[in-house]
N, C-alpha and C positions, 0 to 999 in steps of 0.2 A: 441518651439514656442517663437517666440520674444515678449519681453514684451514690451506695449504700454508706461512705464516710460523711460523717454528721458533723457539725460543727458545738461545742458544750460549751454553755458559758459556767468558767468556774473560778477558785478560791475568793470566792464571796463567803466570808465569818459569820456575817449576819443579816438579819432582813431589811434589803436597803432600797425601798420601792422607787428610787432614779435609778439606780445602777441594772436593777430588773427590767425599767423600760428603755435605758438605756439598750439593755441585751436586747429587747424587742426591737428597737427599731435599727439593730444592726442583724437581725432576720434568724434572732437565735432562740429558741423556745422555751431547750433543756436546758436546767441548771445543774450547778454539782458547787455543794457546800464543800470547806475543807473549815474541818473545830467547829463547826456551828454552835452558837452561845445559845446552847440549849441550855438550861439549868440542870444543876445536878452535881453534887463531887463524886460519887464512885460510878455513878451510872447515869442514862437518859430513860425517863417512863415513857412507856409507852401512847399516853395522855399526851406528855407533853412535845414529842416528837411529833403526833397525831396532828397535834394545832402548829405547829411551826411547819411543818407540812401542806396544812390549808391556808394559812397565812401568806407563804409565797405564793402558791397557784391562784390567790384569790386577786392576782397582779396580772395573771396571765400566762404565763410560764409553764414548767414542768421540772419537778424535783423529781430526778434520775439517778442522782448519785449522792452520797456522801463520804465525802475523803477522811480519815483520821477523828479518831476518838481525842480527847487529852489522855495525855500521856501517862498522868496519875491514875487512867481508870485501868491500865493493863503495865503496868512495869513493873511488877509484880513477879508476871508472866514469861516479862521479857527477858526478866535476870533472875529467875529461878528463884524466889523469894518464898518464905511461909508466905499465906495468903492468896497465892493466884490461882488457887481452884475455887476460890469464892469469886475472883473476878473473872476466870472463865465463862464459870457461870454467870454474871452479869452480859460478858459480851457476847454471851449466846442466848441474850433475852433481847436486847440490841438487833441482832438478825433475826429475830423472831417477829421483832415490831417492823423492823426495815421488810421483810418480806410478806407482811399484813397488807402494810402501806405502799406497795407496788411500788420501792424505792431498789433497784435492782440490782446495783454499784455497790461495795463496801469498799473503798482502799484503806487499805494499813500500810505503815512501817512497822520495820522492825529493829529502830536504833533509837534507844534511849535514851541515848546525849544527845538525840536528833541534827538537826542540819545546821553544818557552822560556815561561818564565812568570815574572812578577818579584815574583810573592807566594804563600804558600800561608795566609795571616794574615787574607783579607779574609771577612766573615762572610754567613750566610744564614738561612735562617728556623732559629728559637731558639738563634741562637748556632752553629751547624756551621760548622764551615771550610770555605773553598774557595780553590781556585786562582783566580789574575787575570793579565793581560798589562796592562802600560802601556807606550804605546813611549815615554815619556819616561822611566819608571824604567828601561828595559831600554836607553837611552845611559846613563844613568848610573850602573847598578849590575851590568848586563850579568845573564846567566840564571842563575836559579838550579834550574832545573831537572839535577841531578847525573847526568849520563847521558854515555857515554865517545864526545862527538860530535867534527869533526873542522874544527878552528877555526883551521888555520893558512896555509889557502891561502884566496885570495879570485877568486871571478870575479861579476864585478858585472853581466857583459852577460846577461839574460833570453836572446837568443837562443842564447848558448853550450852556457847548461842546458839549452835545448830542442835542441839538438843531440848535446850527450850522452845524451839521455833518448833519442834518436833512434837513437843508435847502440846502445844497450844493448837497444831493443825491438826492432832490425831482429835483432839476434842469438837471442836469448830465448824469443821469440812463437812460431816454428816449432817448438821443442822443446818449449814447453809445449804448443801443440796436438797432437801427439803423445804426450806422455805424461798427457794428459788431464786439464791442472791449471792452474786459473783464477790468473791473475794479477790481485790486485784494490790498485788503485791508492789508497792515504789520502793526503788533502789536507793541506796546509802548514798548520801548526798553530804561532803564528797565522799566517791569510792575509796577509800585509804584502809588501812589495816586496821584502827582504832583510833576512839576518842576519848580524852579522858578515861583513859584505864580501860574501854569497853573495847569489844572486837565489832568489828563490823563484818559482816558475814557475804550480805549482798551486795559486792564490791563488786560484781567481774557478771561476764557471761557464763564462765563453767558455774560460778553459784548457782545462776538461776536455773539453769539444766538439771544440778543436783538438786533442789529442790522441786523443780515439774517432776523428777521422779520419788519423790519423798512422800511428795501428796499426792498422788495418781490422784485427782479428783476433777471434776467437771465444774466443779464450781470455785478451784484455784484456777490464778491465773495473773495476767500482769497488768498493773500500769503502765505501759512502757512511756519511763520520763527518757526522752530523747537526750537531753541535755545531761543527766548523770550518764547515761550510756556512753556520750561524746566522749565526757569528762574521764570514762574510762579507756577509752584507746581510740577517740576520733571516728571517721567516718566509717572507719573500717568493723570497729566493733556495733555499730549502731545498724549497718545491716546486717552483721553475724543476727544480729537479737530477733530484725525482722524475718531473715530467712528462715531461719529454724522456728521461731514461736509462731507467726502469721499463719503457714498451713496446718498448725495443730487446734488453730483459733482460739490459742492461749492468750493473746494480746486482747485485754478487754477495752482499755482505752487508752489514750496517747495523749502526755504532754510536749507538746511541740515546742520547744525552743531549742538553743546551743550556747558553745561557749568557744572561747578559745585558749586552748588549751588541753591537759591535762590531767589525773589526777591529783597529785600535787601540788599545783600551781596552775592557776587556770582565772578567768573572767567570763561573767557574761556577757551577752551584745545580742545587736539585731541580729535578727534572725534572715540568713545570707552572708551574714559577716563571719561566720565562725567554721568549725572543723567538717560542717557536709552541708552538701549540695540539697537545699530544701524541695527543691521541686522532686530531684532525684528519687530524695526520701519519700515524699507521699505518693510520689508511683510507686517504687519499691511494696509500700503498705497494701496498697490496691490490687498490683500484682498477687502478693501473696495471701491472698483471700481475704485480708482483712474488712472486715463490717461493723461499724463503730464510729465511737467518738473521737473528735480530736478537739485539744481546747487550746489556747496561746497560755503559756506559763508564768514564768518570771519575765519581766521586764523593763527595760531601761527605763531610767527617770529622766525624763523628758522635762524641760524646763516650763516650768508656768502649769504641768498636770496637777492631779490630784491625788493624796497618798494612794487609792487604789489605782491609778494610771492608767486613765479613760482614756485621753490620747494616744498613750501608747499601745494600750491592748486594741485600740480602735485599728491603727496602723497593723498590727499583728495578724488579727483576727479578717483584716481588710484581703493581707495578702496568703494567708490559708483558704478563704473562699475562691480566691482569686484561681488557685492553685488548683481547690478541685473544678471549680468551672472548667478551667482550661483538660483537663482530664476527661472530663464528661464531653466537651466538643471534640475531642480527639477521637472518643471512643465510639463516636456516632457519626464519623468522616466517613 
């Protein structure tokens, strides 16, 4: 019996037709963009999404999703600024197009210092690199993660950003259930109380509870990144998330990786090395009714790769198939 978990090729930026038949001949069809270098500074037209759309599929593929806008077209929104009702309405012309073009995934954050890490030097089994967070190097050396985040306004009160998250879903959510395109929520990466003056909201599993009920909608829902779930309290919170969000089918798709560690202070690594049981977890998903995607996330720099890490997403993506095969022969014993 084939299992309904899919395998996504994703955080591909831009149109890389080796990396696309790379995806093909490791047996993967659907893609998912994250920032795709679509042109445009406060928004993407609909025109030009249209062709960057026909563009990868004319490789062979399938564009299913697209993860995060830049960050300058909504943070506005996200720190309650004049202006983000003009860019509301931009990112509800965005779901307008994405649900034209039978692109059915939206993911967003909602942290606009975005994701920091304060090494990418700390090692893992035979020497591979990885990324780490320490909140004491990250007072003292600030991020180094190089990404064009938005670090000049500060709102410290948790309940602010939950108000602005509030205004932005109460606009949003109607339009994406009409044009028939899931909004799937990634967690703060790290989970910590703030960043540079900002609060982080989506730091825990009661956030995201308090939010599924904020937006009752059909068309919110999660990305669930396994690896900030870890980073929030180990194996044990990563199936809190699947248990309760899996049988509501709030889980729209899954980045699979882990870390070791904590919030706080924590590393990435292969996936096996770190805070749960990966087989574990993609029973866990299947058990609880999950139907979707799952993609390989961040991962080790593997020596002699390539800065997207075709090697290593090779190896990742090798043993996530591997995972549900072994699933599917189980369930047809």
């Amino acid at each position: 019996m084939r299992s309904k978990i899919q395998l996504l090729g994703c955080q591909l930026n831009k149109i890389d037709p080796e990396t696309l038949k790379y995806f093909l001949q490791l047996g993967i069809t659907d893609i998912q963009y994250n920032t795709p270098d679509i042109p445009g500074e406060a928004t993407w037209s609909f025109e030009d999404i249209k062709a960057y759309k026909e563009k990868t599929e004319s490789y062979g593929v399938r564009l299913v999703c697209i993860e995060n806008v830049p960050i300058r077209f909504y943070d506005k929104v996200m720190l309650g600024l004049p202006g983000r009702d003009e860019q509301i309405e931009n990112y509800i012309g965005l779901i307008k197009s994405f649900g034209k073009l039978g692109i059915s995934y939206f993911g967003y954050h909602f942290t606009p210092t975005f994701v920091w890490r304060t090494s990418y030097d700390e090692t893992t089994r035979g020497g591979a690199r990885v990324s780490a967070y320490n909140e004491e190097a990250a007072k003292k050396n600030g991020n180094q993660v190089k990404y064009a985040a938005r670090l000049d306004v500060e709102v410290p009160d948790p309940e602010e950003m939950w108000k602005n998250h509030q205004y932005f879903m109460k606009a949003i959510l109607p339009e994406a259930e009409k044009a028939g395109v899931k909004m799937a929520l990634h967690p703060d990466d790290p989970p910590v109380a703030s960043t540079a003056g900002v609060a982080r909201i989506f730091n825990s599993f009661e956030s995201y509870v308090r939010a599924e009920k904020e937006t009752n909608s059909k068309a919110w829902g999660l990305d669930l990144c396994l690896g900030c779930c870890s980073e929030m309290g180990g194996a044990k919170t990563v199936e809190q998330f699947i248990d309760y969000f899996g049988p509501m089918g709030k889980i729209f798709y899954v980045h699979f990786r882990d870390v070791v560690g904590e919030p706080y202070d924590f590393k990435e690594c292969y996936l096996g090395d770190g805070n749960f049981d990966p087989a574990r977890v993609m029973r866990k998903l299947k058990e609880s009714g999950f139907e979707g995607y799952v993609c390989e996330d961040h991962v080790p720099i593997m020596d002699h790769d390539s800065a997207y890490g075709h090697r290593a997403r090779a190896y990742e993506i090798g043993k996530l198939q591997g995972m549900i095969r072994m699933m599917e022969y189980d369930d047809a014993r």
